[in-house]
C-alpha positions in Angstrom: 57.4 270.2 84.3 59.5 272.6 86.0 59.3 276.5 84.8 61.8 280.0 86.1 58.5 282.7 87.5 58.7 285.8 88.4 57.2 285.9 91.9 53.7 288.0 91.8 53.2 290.7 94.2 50.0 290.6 96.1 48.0 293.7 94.2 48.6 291.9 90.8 47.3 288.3 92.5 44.1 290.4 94.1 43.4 292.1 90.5 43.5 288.5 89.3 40.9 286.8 91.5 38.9 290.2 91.2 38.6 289.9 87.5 38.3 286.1 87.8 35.1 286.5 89.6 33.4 287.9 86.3 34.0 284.5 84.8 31.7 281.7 86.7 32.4 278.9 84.2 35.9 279.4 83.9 38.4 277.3 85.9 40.2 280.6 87.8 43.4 280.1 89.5 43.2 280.4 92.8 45.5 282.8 95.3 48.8 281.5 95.3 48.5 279.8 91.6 48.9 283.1 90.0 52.5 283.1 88.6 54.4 284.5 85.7 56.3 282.0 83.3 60.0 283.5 82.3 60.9 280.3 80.6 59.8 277.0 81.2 63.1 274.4 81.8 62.4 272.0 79.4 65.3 269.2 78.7 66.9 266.0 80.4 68.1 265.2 83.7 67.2 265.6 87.4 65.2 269.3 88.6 68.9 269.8 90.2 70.5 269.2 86.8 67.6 271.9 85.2 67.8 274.3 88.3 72.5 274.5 87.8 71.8 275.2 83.9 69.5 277.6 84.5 71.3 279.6 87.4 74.2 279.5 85.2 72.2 281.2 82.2 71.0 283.5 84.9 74.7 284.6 85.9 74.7 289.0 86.1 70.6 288.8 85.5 69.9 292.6 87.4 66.6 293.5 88.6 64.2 294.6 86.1 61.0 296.2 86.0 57.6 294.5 84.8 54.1 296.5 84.6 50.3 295.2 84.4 49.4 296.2 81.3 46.1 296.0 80.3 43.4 292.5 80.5 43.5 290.5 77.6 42.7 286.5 76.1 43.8 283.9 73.8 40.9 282.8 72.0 42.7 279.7 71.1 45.7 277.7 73.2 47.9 274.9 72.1 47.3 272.9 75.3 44.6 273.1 77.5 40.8 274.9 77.8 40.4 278.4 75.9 39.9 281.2 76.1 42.5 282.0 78.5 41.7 285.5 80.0 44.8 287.0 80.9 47.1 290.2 83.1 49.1 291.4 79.9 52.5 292.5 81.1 55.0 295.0 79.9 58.8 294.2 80.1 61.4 294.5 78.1 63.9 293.0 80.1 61.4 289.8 80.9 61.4 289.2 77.0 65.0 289.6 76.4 65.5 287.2 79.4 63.3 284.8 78.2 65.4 285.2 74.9 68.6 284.5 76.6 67.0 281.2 79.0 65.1 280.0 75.5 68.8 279.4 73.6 69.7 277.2 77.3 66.5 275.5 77.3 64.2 274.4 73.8 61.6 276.7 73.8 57.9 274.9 73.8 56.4 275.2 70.5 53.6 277.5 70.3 54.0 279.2 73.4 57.6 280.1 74.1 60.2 281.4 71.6 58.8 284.1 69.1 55.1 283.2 70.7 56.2 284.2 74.0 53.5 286.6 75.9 54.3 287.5 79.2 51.2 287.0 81.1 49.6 286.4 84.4 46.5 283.7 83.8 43.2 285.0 85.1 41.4 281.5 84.0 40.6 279.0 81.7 37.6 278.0 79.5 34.0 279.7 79.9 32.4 281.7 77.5 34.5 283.4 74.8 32.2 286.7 74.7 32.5 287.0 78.2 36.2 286.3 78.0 35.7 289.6 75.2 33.8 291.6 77.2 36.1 291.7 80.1 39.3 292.3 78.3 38.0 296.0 77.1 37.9 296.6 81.2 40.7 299.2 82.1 42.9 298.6 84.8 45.0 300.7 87.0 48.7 299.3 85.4 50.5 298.5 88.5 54.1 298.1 88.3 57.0 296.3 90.3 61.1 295.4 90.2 61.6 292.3 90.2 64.5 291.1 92.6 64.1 287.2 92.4 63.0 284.6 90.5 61.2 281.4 91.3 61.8 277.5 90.6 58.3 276.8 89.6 56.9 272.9 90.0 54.2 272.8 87.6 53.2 269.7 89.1 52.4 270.2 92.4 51.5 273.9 91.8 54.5 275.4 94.6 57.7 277.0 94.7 60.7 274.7 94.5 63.7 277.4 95.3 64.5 280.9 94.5 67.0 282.9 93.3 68.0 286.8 94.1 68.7 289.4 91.5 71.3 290.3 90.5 71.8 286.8 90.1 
């Protein structure tokens, strides 16, 4: 499945594998797997059929601002291992993009659409208490404009293209 990320900057990627490191029975992601879901591009056709539909929904998308909010979980997931300790993150803009790409593309039931939490995964499974434990930690919130957006490739885990803001 292809997905639209916001590219994440190097501190937020460091404070990932930092925290991951508290979590030895988790499956962490690992540098370069940390990304940011916007909207995944769910629907028919070829990537370069997904990739025109969503650059046209992008059309006049400025840069917008996105902050690290705070460490947090999902103690159950609709896909996958739980608990999922996550980087909370703050954007208003994000959301009401998301809003805007989920009426081009069906959002994914349970995790996009009203359920949408825009989040940068720490890692997967492990102990739930530990999971607990390490979303009371404070963090310094670090904050950044996002100028561009990424063609995700869930599949092979890597950047497909990319697109500049104001798109």
């Amino acid at each position: 499945m292809y997905s639209l990320n916001v590219p994440v900057p190097g501190p937020v990627g460091e404070l990932a594998s930092e925290l991951a490191r508290e979590l030895p029975a988790a499956r962490a992601r690992v540098r370069g797997e940390h990304t940011l879901c916007v909207k995944r591009l769910v629907g028919d056709g070829t990537y370069a059929r997904l990739e025109t539909k969503a650059r046209e929904a992008l059309a006049g998308q400025p840069p917008f601002r996105a902050r690290l909010a705070g460490v947090s979980y999902f103690a159950d997931v609709p896909t996958g291992t739980a608990p999922v300790v996550y980087l909370a993150v703050e954007s208003p803009e994000l959301e009401r993009l998301h809003r805007r790409l989920a009426t081009t593309f069906e959002p994914v039931e349970g995790i996009e659409g009203d359920a949408y939490v825009p989040h940068v995964t720490v890692a997967r499974g492990g102990s739930l208490a530990r999971a607990r434990a390490l979303a009371e930690r404070e963090i310094e919130p670090v904050g950044w404009t996002v100028d561009a957006l990424v063609f995700w490739d869930g599949e092979r885990k890597q950047p497909v293209s990319r697109v500049s803001l104001p798109a």
